[in-house]
PyMOL commands that place a pseudoatom at each C-alpha (Angstrom):
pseudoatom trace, name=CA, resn=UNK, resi=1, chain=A, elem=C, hetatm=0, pos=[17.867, -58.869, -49.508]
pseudoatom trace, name=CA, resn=UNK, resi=2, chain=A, elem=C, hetatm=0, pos=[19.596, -61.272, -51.993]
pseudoatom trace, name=CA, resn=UNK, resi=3, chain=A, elem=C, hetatm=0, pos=[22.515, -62.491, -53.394]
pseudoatom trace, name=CA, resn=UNK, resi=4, chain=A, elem=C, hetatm=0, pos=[25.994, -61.677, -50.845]
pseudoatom trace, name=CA, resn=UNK, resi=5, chain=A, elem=C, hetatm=0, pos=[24.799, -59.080, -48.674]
pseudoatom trace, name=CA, resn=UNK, resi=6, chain=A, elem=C, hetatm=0, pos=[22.531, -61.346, -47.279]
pseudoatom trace, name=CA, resn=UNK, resi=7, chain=A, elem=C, hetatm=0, pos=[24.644, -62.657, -45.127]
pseudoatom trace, name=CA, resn=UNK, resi=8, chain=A, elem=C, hetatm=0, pos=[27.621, -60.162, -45.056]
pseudoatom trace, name=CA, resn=UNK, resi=9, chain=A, elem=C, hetatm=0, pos=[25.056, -57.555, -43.245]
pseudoatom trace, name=CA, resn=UNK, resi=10, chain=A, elem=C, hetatm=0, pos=[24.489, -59.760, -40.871]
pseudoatom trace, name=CA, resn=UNK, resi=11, chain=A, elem=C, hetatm=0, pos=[28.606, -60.452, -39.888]
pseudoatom trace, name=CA, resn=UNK, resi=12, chain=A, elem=C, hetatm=0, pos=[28.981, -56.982, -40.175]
pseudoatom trace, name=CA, resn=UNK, resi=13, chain=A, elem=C, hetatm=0, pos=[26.428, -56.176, -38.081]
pseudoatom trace, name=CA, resn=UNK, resi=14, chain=A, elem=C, hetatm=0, pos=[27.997, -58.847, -35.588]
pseudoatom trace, name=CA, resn=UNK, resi=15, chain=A, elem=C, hetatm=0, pos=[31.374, -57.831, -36.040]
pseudoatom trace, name=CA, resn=UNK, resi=16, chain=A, elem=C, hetatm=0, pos=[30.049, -53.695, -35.438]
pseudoatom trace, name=CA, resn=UNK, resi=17, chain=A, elem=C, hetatm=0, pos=[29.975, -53.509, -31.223]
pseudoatom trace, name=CA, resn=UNK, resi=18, chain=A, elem=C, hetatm=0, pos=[32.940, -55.867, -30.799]
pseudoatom trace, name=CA, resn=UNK, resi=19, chain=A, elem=C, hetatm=0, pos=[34.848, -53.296, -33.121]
pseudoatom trace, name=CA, resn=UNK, resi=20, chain=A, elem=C, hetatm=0, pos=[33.960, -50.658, -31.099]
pseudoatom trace, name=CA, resn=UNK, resi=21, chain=A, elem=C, hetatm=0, pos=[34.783, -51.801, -28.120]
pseudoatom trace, name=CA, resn=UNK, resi=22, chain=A, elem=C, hetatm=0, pos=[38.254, -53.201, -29.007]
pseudoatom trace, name=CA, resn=UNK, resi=23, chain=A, elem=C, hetatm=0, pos=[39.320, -49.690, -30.562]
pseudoatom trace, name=CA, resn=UNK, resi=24, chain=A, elem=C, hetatm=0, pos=[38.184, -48.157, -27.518]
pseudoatom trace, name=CA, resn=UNK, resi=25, chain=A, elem=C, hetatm=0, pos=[39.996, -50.445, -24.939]
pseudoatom trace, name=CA, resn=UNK, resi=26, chain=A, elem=C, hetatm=0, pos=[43.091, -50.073, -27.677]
pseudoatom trace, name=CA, resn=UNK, resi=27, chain=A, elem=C, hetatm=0, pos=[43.028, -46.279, -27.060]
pseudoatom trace, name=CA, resn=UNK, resi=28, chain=A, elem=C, hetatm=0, pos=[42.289, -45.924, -23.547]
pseudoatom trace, name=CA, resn=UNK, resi=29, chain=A, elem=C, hetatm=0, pos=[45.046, -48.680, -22.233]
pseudoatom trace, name=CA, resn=UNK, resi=30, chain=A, elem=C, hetatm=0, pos=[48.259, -46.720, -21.941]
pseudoatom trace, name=CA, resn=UNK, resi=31, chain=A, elem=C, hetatm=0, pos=[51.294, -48.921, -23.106]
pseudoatom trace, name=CA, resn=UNK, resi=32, chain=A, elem=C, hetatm=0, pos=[52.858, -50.993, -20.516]
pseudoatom trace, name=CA, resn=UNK, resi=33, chain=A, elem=C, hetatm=0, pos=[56.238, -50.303, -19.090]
pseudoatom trace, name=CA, resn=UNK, resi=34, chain=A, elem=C, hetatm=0, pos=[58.083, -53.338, -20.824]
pseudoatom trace, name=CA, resn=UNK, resi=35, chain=A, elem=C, hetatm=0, pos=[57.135, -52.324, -23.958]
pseudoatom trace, name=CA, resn=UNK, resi=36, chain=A, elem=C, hetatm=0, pos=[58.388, -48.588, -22.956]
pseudoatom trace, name=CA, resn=UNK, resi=37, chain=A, elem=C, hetatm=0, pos=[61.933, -50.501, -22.371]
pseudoatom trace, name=CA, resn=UNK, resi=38, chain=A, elem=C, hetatm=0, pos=[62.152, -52.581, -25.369]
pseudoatom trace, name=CA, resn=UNK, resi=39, chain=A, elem=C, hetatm=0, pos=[61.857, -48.993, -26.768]
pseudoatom trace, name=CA, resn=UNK, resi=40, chain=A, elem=C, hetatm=0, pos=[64.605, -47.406, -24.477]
pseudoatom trace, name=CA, resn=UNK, resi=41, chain=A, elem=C, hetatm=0, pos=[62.356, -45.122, -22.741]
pseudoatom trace, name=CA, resn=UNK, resi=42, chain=A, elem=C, hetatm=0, pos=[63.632, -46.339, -18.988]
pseudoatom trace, name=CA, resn=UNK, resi=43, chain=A, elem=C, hetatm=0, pos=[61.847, -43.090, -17.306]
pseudoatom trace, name=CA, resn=UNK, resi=44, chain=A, elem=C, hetatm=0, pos=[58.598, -43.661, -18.971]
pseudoatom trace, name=CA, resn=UNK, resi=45, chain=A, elem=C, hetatm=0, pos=[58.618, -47.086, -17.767]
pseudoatom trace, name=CA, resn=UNK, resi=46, chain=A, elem=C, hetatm=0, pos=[59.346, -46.113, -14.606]
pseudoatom trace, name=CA, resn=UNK, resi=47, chain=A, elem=C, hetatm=0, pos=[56.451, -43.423, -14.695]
pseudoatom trace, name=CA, resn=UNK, resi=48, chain=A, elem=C, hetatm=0, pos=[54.491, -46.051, -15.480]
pseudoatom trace, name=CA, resn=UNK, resi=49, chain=A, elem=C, hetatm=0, pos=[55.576, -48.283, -12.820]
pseudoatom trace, name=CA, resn=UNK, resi=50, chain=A, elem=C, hetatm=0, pos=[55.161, -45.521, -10.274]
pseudoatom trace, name=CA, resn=UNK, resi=51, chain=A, elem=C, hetatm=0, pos=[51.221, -44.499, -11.609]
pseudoatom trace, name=CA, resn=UNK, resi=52, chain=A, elem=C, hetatm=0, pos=[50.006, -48.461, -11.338]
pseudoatom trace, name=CA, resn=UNK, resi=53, chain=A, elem=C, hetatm=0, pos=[52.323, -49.892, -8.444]
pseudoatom trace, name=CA, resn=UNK, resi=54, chain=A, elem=C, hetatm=0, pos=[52.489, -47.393, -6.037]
pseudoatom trace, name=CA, resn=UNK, resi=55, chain=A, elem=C, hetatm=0, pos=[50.362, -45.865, -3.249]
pseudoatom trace, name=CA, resn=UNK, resi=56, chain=A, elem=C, hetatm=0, pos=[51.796, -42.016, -3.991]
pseudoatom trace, name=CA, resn=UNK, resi=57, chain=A, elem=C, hetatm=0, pos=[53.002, -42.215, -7.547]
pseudoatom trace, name=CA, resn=UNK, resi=58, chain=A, elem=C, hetatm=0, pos=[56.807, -40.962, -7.465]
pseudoatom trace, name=CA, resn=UNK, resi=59, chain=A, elem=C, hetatm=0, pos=[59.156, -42.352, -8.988]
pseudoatom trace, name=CA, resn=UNK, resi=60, chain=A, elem=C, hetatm=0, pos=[61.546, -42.690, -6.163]
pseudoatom trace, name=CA, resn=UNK, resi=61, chain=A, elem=C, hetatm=0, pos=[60.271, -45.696, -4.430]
pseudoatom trace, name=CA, resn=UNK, resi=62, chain=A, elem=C, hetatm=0, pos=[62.248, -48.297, -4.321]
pseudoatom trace, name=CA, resn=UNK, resi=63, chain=A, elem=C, hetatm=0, pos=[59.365, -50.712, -6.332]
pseudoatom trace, name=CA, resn=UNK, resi=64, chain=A, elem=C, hetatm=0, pos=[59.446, -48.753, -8.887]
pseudoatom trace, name=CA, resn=UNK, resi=65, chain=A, elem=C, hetatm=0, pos=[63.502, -49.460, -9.488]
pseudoatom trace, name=CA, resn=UNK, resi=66, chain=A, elem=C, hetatm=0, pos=[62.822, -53.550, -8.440]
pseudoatom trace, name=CA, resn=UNK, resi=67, chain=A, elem=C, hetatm=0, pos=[59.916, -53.567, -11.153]
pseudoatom trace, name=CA, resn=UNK, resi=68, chain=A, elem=C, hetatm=0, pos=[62.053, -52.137, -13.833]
pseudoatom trace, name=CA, resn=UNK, resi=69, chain=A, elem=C, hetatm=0, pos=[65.498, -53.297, -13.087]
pseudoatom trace, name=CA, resn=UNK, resi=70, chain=A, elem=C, hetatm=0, pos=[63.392, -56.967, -13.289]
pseudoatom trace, name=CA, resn=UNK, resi=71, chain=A, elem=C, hetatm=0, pos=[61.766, -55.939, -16.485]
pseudoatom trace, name=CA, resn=UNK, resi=72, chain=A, elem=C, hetatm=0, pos=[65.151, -55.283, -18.001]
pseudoatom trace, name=CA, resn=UNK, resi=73, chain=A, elem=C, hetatm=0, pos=[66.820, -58.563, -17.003]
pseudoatom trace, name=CA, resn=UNK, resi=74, chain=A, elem=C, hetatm=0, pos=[63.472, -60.405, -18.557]
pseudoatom trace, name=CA, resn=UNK, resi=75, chain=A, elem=C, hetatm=0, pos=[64.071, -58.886, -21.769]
pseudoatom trace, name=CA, resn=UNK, resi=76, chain=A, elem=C, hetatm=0, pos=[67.900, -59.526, -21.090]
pseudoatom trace, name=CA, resn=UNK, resi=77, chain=A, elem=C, hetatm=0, pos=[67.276, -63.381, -20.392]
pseudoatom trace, name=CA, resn=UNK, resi=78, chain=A, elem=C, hetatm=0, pos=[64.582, -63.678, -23.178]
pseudoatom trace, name=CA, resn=UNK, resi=79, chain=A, elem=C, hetatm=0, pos=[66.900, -62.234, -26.205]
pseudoatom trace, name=CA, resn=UNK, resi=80, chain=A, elem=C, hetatm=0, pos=[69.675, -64.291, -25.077]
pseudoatom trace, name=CA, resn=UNK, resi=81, chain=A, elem=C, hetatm=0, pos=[67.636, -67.780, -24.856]
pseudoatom trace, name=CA, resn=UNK, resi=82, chain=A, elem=C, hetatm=0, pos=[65.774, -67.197, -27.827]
pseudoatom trace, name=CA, resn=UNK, resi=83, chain=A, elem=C, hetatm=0, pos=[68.971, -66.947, -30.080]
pseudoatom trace, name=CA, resn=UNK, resi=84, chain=A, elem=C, hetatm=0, pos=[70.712, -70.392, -28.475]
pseudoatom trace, name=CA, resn=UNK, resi=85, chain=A, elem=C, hetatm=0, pos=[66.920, -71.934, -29.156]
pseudoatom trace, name=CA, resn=UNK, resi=86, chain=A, elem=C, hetatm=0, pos=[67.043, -70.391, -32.394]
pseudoatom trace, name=CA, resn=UNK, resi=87, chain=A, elem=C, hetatm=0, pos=[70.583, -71.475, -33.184]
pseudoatom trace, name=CA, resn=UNK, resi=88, chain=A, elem=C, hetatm=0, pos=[69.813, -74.908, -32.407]
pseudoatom trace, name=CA, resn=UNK, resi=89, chain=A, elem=C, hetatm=0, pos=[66.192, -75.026, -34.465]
pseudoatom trace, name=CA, resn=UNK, resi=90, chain=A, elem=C, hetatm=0, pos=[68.158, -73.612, -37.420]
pseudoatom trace, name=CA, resn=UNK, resi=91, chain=A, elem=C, hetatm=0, pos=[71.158, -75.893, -37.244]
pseudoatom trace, name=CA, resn=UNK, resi=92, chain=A, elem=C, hetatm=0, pos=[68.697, -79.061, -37.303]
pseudoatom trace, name=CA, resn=UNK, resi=93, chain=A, elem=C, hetatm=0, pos=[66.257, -77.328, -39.909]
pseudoatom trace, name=CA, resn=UNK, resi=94, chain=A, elem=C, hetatm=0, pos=[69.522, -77.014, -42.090]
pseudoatom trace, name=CA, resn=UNK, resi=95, chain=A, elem=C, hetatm=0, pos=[70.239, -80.652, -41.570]
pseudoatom trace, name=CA, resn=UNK, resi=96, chain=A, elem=C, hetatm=0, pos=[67.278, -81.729, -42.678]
pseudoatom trace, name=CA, resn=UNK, resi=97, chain=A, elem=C, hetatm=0, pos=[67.617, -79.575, -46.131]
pseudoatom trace, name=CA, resn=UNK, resi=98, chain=A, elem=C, hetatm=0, pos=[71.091, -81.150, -46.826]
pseudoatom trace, name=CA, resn=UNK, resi=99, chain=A, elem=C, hetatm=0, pos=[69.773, -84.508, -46.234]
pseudoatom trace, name=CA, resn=UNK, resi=100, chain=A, elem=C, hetatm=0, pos=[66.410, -84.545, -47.812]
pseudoatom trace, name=CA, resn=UNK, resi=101, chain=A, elem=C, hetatm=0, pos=[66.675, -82.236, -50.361]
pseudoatom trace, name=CA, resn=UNK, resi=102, chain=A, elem=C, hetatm=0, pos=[64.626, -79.154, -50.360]
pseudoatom trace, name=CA, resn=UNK, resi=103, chain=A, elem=C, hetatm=0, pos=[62.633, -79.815, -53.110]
pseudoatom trace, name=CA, resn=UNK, resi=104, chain=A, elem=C, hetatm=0, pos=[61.387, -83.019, -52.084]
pseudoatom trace, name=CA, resn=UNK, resi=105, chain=A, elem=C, hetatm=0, pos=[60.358, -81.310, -48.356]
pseudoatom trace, name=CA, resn=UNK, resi=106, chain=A, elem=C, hetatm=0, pos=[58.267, -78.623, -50.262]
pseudoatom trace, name=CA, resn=UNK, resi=107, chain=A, elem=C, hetatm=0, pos=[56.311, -81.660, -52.079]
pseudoatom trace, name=CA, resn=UNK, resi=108, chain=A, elem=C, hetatm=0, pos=[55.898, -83.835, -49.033]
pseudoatom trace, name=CA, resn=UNK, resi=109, chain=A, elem=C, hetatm=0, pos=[55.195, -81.583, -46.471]
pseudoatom trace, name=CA, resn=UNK, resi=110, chain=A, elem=C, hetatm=0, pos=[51.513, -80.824, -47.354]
pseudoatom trace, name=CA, resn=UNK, resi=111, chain=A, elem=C, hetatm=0, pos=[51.167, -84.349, -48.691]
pseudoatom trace, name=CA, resn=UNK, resi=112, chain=A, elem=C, hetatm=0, pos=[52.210, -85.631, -45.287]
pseudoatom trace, name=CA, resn=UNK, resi=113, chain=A, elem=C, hetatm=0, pos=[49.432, -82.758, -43.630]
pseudoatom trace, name=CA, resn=UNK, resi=114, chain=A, elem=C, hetatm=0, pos=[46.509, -84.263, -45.679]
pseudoatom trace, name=CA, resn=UNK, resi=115, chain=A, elem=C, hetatm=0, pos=[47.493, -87.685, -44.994]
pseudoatom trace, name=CA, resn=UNK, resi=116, chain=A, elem=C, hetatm=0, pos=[47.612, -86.925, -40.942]
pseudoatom trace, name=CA, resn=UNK, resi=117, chain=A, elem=C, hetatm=0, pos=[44.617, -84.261, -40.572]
pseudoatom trace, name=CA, resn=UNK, resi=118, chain=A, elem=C, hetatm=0, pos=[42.693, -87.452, -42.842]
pseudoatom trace, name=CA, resn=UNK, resi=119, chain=A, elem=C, hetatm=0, pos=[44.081, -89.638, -39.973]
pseudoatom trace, name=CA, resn=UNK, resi=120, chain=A, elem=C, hetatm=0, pos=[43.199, -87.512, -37.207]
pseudoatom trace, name=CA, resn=UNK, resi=121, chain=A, elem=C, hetatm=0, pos=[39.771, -87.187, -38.523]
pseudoatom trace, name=CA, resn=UNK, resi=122, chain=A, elem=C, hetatm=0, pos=[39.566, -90.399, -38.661]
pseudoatom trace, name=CA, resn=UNK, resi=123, chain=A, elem=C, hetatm=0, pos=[40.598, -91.793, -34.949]
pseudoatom trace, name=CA, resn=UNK, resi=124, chain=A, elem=C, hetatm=0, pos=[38.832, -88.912, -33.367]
pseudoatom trace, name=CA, resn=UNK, resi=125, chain=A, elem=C, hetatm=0, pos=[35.598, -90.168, -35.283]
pseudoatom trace, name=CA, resn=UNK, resi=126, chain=A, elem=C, hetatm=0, pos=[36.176, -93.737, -33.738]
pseudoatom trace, name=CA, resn=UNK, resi=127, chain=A, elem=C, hetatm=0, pos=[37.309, -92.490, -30.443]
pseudoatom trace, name=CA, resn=UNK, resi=128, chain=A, elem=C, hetatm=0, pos=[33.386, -91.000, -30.016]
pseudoatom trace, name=CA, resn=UNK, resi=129, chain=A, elem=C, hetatm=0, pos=[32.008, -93.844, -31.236]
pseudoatom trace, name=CA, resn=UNK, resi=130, chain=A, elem=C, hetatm=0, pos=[33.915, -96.358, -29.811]
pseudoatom trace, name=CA, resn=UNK, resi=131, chain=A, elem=C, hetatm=0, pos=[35.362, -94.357, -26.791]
pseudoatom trace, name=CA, resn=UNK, resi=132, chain=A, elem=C, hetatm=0, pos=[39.075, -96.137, -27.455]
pseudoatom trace, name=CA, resn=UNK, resi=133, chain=A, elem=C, hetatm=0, pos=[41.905, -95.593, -25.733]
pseudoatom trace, name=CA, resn=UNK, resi=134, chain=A, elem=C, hetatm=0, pos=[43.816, -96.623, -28.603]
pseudoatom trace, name=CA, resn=UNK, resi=135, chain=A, elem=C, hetatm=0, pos=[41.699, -94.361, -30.911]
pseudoatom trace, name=CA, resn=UNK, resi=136, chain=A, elem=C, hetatm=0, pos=[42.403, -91.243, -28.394]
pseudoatom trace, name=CA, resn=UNK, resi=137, chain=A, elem=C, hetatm=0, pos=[46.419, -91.941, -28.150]
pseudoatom trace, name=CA, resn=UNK, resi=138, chain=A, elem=C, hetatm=0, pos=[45.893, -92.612, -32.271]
pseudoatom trace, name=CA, resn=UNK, resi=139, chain=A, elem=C, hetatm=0, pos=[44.582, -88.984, -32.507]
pseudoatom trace, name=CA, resn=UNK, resi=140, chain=A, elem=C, hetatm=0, pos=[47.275, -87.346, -30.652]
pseudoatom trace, name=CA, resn=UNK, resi=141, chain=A, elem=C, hetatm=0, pos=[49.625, -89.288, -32.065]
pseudoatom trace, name=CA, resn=UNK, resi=142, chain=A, elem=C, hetatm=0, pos=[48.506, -88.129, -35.420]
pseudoatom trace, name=CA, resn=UNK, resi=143, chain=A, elem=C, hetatm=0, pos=[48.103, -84.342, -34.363]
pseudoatom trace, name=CA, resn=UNK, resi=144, chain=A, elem=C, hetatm=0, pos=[51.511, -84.035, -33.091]
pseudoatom trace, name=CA, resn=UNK, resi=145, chain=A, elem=C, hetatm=0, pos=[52.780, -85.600, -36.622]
pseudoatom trace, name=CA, resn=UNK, resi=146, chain=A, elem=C, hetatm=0, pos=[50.829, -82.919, -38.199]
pseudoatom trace, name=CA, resn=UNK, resi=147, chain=A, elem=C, hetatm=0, pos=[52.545, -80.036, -36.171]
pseudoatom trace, name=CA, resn=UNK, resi=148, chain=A, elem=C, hetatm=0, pos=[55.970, -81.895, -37.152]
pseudoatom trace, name=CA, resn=UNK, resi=149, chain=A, elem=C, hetatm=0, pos=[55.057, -81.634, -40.893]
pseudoatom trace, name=CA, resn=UNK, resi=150, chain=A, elem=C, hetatm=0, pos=[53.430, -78.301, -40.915]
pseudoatom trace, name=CA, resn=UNK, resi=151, chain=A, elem=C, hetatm=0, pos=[55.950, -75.432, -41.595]
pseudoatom trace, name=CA, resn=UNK, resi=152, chain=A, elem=C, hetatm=0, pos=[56.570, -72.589, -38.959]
for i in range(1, 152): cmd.bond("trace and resi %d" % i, "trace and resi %d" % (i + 1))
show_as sticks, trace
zoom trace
């Protein structure tokens, strides 16, 4: 065999049983009972609750209300922090545009991302040759510049 499908036969032959078994897990797990509440389907969730938690299965235990009145206060506290943390990401993103300019963030962003993946590949190279402290703190220093530069 020549040319491309040498090698795509191969991946796709690779790629054939993990395939199979991810659609089957995907359609034999039943959906869990957060995601029924994020929906608004409370007695679904609760169904749920009762099936997997429970010893008989009703829904009147008293687990079954703990589980899902605690499911419902996660999803409470979690939309509630994520807008003040999103507030306060946007608000200094915004900063940054009136300051710098967004022009001139679009061109040195992936400058900047060369420059520290180049540096990063460079300190982790002499950390394993030279087994450096300084070479080691280098890289991570470097990485975490590259996560600052990289956009969202």
């Amino acid at each position: 065999m020549d040319g491309d499908w040498s090698w795509r036969v191969p991946l796709i032959l690779k790629a054939l049983f993990p395939a199979i078994v991810c659609v089957t897990i995907y359609l034999l797990t039943p959906e869990s009972p957060r995601y029924y509440v994020m929906r608004g389907k409370r007695d679904t969730a609760k169904q749920m609750v009762a099936k997997y938690h429970t010893i008989s299965g009703k829904i009147n235990e008293p687990i079954v209300e703990i589980v899902v009145s605690q499911i419902e206060a996660s999803l409470e506290n979690n939309r509630t922090n994520f807008n003040q943390s999103w507030d306060l990401l946007t608000a200094i993103g915004a900063l940054i545009v009136d300051k710098f300019r967004r022009r001139r963030l679009i061109l040195t962003g992936p400058a900047s991302m060369i420059i520290f993946q180049f540096a990063t590949t460079i300190t982790s190279w002499q950390y394993k040759v030279t087994e450096s402290r300084a070479a080691a703190a280098l890289t991570i220093l470097w990485i975490y510049l590259y996560q600052t530069s990289s956009p969202p």
